[in-house]
C-alpha positions as a printed Julia matrix, in Angstrom:
117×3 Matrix{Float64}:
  -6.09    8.59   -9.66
  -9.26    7.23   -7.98
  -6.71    4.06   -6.86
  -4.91    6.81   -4.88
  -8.11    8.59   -3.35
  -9.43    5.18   -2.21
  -6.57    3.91   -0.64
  -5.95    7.66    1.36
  -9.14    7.49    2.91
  -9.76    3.8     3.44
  -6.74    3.74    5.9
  -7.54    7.19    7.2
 -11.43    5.57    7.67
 -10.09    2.05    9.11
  -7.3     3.91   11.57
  -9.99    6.92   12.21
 -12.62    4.47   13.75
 -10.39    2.13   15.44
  -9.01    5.03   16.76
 -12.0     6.76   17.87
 -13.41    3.39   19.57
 -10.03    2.88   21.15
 -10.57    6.11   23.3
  -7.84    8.23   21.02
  -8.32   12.4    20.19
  -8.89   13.85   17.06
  -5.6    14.23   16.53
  -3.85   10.82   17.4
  -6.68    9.38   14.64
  -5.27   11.71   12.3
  -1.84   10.6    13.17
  -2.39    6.85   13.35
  -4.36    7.39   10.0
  -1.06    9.48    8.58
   0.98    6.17    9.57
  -0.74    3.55    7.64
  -0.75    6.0     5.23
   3.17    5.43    5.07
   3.22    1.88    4.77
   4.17    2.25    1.5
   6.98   -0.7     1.33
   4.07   -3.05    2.0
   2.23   -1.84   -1.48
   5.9    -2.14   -3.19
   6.33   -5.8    -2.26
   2.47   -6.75   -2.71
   2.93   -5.11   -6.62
   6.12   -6.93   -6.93
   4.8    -9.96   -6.53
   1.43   -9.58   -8.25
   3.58   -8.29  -11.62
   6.02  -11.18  -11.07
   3.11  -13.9   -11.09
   1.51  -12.66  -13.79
  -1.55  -11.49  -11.48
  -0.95   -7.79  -11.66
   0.1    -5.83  -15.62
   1.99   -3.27  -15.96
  -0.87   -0.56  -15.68
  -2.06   -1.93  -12.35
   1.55   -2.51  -10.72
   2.37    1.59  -12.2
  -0.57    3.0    -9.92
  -0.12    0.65   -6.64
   3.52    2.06   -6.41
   2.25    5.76   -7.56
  -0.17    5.5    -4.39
   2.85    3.76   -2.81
   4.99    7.2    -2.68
   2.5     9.35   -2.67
   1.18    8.47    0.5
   4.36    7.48    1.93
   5.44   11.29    0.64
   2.42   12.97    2.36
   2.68   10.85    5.53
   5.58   13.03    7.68
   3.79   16.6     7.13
   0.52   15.75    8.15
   1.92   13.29   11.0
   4.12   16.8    11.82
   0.93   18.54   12.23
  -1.74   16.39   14.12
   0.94   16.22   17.06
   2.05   19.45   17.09
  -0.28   20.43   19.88
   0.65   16.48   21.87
   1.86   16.9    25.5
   4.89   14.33   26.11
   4.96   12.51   28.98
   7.85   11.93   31.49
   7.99    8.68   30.48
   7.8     9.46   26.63
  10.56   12.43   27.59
  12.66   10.02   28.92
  12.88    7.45   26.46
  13.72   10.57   23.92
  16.68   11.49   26.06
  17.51    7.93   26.47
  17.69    7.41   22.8
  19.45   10.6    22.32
  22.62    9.66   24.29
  22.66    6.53   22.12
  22.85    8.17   18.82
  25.79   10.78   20.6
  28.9     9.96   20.03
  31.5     9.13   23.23
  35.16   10.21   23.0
  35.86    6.43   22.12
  33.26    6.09   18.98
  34.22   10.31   17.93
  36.69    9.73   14.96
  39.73   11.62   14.93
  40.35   14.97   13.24
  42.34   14.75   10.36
  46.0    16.9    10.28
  46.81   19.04    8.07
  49.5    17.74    5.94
């Protein structure tokens, strides 16, 4: 599992110190680092398409989508706990409410209950 290892803390490393130079905390580098981790769909296509030309075998294309869900697997917790401690904005507050009464359903979208019968 070095393949896995590698990948984890190259992204963590890349997002870390553009992170860091950018101005962000601790935290947000963690979190920005936790999101790459997650692109995960990106490795999936890449090994697709490697096996499927003939560039990638079998072995190789079995550990990039093992690193694939793995990090896309360990992604939400440790996203879940570098902003735990984040202060949300107005503006960040109100875009969450706005998006909230999207997803809620109005009397015309509600389906109907169904009778007993």
């Amino acid at each position: 599992m070095n393949s896995l290892g590698i990948a984890i803390v190259g992204k963590f490393l890349g997002a870390g110190l553009g992170g860091l130079a950018s101005g962000l905390t601790r935290a947000e580098c963690v979190a920005l680092g936790a999101g790459m981790n997650a692109r995960g769909v990106i490795e999936v296509i890449i090994a697709m398409v490697g096996l499927r030309l003939g560039v990638l075998g079998v072995e190789a294309y079995t550990v990039l989508i093992l690193v694939a869900i793995v990090t896309s697997l360990m992604a939400p917790p440790i996203l879940r706990r570098a902003m735990a401690g984040a202060t949300v904005t107005e503006e960040e507050a109100q875009r969450a409410r706005k998006t909230m009464a999207l997803t809620q359903p109005t009397p015309e979208t509600a389906r109907p209950e169904r009778e007993a019968g």
